[in-house]
Residue, then its C-alpha position, 0 to 999 in steps of 0.5 A: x500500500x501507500x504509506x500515508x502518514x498525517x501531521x498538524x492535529x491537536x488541540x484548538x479553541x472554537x474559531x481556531x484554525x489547524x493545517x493538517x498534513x499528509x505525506x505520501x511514500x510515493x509521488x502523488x502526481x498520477x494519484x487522480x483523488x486524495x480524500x480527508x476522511x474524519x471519524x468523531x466519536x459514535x459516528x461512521x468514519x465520512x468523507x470530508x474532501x477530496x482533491x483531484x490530480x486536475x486540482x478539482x475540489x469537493x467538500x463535505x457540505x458542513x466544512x463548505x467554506x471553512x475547509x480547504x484541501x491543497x496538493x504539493x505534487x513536489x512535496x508528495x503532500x495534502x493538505x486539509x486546512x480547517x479554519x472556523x473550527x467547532x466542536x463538530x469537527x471533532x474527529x479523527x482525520x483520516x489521509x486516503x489514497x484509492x487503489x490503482x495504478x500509480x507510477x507503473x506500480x499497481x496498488x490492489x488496496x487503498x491506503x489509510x494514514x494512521x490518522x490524528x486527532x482534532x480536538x475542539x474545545x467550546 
């Protein structure tokens, strides 16, 4: 698999901002969609953006002007910026990279990061 290996969580007031980072083991230059996903406590894990290799975005509806999700093909990263923070984003966030081929190599899994914790205080 892509090993996928997330930074930038903590702890953070309402209204505060966190940049979350992931790193890839690979180039991520042919990998079409990176996706944050975030899992809080007694929820299923869900989808929060996702980013193309053509720089195309989409959002979860309740980060929709609060999040923004970036790719550095040089630094083989992603990143997910959360600004407005509430206590709802509270979670677990998650670095996904879909199964497929990339840079002539097949990878039949899709690749989770070991995730990192967001905690919003109120």
């Amino acid at each position: 698999q892509v090993q996928l290996v997330e930074s930038g969580g903590g702890l953070v007031q309402a209204g505060g901002s966190l940049r979350l980072s992931c790193a890839a083991s690979i180039s991520i230059f042919s990998i079409n969609a990176m996706g944050w996903y975030r899992q809080a406590p007694g929820k299923q894990r869900e989808l929060v953006a996702v980013i193309t290799s053509g720089g195309s975005t989409n959002y979860v509806h309740s980060v929709k002007g609060r999040f923004t999700i970036s790719r550095d093909n040089a630094k083989n990263t992603v990143f997910l910026q959360m600004n407005s923070l509430n206590s709802e984003d509270t979670a677990v966030y998650y670095c996904h990279v879909p199964g497929g081929y990339y840079s002539g190599t097949y990878y039949p899994e899709e690749s989770w990061g070991q995730g990192t914790q967001v905690t919003v205080s109120s």
